[in-house]
C-alpha positions as CSV (number, residue, x, y, z in Angstrom):
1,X,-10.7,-7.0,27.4
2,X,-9.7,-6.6,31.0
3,X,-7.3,-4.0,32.0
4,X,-4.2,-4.8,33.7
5,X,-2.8,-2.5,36.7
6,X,0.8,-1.1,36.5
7,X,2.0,1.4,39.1
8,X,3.5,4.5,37.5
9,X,5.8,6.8,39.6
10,X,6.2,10.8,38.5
11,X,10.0,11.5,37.9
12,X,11.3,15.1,37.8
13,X,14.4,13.9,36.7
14,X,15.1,14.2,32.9
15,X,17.7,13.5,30.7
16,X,20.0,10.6,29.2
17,X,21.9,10.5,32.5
18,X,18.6,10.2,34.7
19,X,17.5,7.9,32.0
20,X,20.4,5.4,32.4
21,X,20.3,5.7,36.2
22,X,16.3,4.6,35.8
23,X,17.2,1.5,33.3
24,X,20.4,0.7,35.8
25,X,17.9,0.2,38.6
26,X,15.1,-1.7,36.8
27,X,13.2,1.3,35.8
28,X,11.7,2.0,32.9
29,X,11.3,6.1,32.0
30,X,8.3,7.2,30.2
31,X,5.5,9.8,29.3
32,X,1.8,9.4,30.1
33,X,-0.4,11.8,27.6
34,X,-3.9,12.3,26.0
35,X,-7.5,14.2,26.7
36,X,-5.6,17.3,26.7
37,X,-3.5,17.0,29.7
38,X,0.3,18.0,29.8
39,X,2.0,15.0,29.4
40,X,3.4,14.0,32.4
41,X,7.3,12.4,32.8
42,X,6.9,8.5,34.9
43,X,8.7,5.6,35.8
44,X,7.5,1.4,35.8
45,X,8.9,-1.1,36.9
46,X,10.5,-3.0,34.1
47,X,9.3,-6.8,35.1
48,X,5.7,-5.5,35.7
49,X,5.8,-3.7,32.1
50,X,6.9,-6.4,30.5
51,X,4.3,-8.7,32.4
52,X,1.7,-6.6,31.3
53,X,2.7,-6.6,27.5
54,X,3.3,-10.5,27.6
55,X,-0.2,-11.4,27.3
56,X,-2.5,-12.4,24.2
57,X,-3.1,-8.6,23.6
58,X,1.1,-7.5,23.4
59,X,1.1,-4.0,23.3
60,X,-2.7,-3.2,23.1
61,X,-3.1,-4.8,26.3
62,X,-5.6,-2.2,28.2
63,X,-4.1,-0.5,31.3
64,X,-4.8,0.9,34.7
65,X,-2.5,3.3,35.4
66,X,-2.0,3.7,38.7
67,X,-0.2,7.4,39.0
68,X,0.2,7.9,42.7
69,X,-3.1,7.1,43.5
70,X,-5.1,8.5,40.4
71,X,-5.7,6.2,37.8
72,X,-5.9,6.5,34.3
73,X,-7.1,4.1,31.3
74,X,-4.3,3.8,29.0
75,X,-2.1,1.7,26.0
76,X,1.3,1.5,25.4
77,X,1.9,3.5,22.2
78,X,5.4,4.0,21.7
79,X,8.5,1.7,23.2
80,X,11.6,2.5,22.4
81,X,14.1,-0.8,22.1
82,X,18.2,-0.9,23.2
83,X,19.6,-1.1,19.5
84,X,21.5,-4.5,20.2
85,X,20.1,-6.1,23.5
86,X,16.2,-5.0,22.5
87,X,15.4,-4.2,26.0
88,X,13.1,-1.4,26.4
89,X,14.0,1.6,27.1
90,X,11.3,3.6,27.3
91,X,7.5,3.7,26.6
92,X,4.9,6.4,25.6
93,X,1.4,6.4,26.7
94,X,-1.9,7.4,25.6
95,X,-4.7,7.9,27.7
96,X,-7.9,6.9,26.5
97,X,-11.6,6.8,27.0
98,X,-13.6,3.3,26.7
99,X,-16.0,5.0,24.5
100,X,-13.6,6.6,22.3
101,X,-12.6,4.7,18.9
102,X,-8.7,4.3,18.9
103,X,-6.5,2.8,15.9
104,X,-4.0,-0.1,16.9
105,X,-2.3,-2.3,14.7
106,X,-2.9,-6.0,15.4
107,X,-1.1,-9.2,14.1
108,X,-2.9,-10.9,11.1
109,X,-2.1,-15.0,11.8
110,X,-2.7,-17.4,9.3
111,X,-5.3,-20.5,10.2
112,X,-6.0,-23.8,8.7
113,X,-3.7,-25.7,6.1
114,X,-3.8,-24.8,2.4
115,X,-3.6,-28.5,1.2
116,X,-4.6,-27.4,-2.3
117,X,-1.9,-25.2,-2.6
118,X,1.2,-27.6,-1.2
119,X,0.7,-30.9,-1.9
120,X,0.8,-29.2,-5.9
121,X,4.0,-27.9,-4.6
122,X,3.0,-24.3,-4.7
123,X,4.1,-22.0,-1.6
124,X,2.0,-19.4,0.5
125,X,3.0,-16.4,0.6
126,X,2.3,-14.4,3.9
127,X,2.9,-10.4,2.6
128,X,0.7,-8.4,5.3
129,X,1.7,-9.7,8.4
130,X,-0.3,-6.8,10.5
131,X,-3.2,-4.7,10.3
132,X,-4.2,-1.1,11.6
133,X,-7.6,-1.5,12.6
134,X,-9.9,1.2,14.6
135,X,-11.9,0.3,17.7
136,X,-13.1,1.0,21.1
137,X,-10.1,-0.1,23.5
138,X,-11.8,-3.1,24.7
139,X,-12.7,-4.0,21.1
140,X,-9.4,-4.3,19.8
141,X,-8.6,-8.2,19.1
142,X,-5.3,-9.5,20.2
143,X,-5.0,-10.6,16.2
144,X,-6.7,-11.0,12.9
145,X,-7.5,-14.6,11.9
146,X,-7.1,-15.5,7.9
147,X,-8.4,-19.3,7.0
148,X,-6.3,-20.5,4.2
149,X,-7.8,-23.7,4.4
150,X,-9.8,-22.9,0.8
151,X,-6.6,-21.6,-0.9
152,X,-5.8,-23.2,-4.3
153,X,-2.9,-21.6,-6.6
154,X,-2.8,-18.4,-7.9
155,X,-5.6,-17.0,-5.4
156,X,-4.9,-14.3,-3.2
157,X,-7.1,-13.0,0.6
158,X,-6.7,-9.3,0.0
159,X,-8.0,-6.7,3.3
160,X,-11.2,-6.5,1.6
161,X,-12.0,-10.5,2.1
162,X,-11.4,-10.2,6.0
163,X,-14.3,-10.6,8.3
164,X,-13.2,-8.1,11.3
165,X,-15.1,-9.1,14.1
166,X,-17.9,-7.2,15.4
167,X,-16.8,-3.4,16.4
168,X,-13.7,-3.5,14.2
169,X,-13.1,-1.4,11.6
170,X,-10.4,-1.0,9.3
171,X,-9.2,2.5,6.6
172,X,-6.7,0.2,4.7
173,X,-6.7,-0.6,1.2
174,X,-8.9,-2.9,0.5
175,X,-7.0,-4.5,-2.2
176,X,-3.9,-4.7,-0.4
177,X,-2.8,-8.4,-0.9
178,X,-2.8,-10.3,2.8
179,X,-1.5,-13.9,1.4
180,X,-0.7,-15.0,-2.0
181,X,-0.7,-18.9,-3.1
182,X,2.4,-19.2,-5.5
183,X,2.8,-21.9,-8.2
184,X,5.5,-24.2,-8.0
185,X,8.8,-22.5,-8.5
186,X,10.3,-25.8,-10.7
187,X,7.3,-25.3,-13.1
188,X,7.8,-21.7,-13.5
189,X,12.0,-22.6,-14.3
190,X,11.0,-25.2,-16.6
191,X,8.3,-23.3,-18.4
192,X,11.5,-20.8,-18.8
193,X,13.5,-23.0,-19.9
194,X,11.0,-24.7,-22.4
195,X,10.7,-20.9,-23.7
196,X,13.7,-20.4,-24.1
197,X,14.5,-24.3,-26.1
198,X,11.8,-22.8,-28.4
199,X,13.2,-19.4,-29.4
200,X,16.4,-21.4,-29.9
201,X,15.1,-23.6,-32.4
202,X,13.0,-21.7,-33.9
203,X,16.0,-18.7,-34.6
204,X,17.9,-22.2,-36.2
C-alpha cells in the first residue's frame, strides 16, 4: 500500500475557541503520537484529509506526514465527527513503523450471489459487518471478502471460515457468526400457525 502525503502544521493554540477558529478556516486540529514521543498538537487541511481517507483503504490509508519538513509514517486512528453535519472535527494519529504489526478494523463485503438461499425465499443475513485484524501497515487490506455464492439455508460463514490474506491475522472469536442464511419468514409463520391449529384441536 502506498502512502499518501498530507502536510501537517504544529499549532500552539489549544482549546474549543482555537478549535472553531481552525474548522472556520478549513482546518482540521489534531494530535500526532506514537514510538514514545510527546504527542504533538497539528493542523491539515480539511480537503487534503478527506482526499486522503477517500480511497479504497478509508481510514487505514498509510500516510506521510509531512510536519514542517520531518516526516513521519502514520494512520488515522481517531476522527471525531460534528454530531449533526458529520464533518470532521478532529483526527488523532498514530505513528508507526513498517515493520511493526498494527490492529485496524477493516470492512467485511459480501461477494457472489447466494441463489440457493433466495430463489427458496430465504434471506441473508449480514451480522459482522467489520473485522479487527493485525498486520504490518502495508498489509492491511482495504476489506475482507466473504463468497456467499455456496450458501444454502440454515448455513452460517463464522470468523473461523475466512481466508485472511497472506500477513493478516485476526484475535476475534472464531465462532463469531459473519453471515447467516435465514429460512423463509412465511414458512416459519405458517409452521406457527399450523402449531398452533394443532394444540387447538387437540385441547377440543
Amino acid at each position: 500500500m502506498a502512502e499518501i502525503t498530507l502536510v501537517a502544521d504544529v499549532r500552539e493554540e489549544r482549546g474549543s475557541s482555537a478549535s472553531r477558529r481552525l474548522l472556520h478556516a478549513g482546518r482540521i486540529p489534531g494530535v500526532i503520537y506514537g514510538h514514545g514521543d510527546s504527542p504533538v498538537a497539528v493542523a491539515v487541511d480539511a480537503r487534503a484529509l478527506r482526499s486522503a481517507l477517500s480511497t479504497d483503504a478509508g481510514v487505514n490509508v498509510l500516510l506521510d506526514l509531512d510536519v514542517e519538513g520531518a516526516h513521519h509514517l502514520a494512520i488515522a486512528r481517531e476522527l471525531q465527527r460534528h454530531p449533526v453535519r458529520q464533518t470532521v472535527s478532529h483526527v488523532d494519529f498514530q505513528v508507526v513503523s513498517r515493520d511493526e504489526v498494527v490492529t485496524a478494523d477493516v470492512s467485511v463485503n459480501l461477494v457472489g450471489e447466494a441463489l440457493g438461499v433466495t430463489r427458496q425465499g430465504g434471506s441473508v443475513e449480514h451480522l459482522l459487518l467489520s473485522l479487527q485484524i493485525k498486520a504490518k501497515p502495508a498489509d492491511i487490506p482495504s476489506h475482507i471478502e466473504v463468497d456467499i455464492t455456496e450458501l444454502a439455508i440454515g448455513d452460517t460463514i463464522t470468523v473461523g471460515d475466512i481466508v485472511l490474506p497472506s500477513g493478516v491475522s485476526s484475535d476475534s472469536d472464531p465462532e463469531t457468526a459473519v453471515v447467516v442464511a435465514q429460512a423463509p419468514k412465511s414458512s416459519e409463520a405458517s409452521g406457527e400457525d399450523e402449531a398452533a391449529a394443532g394444540d387447538a384441536a387437540s385441547e377440543s
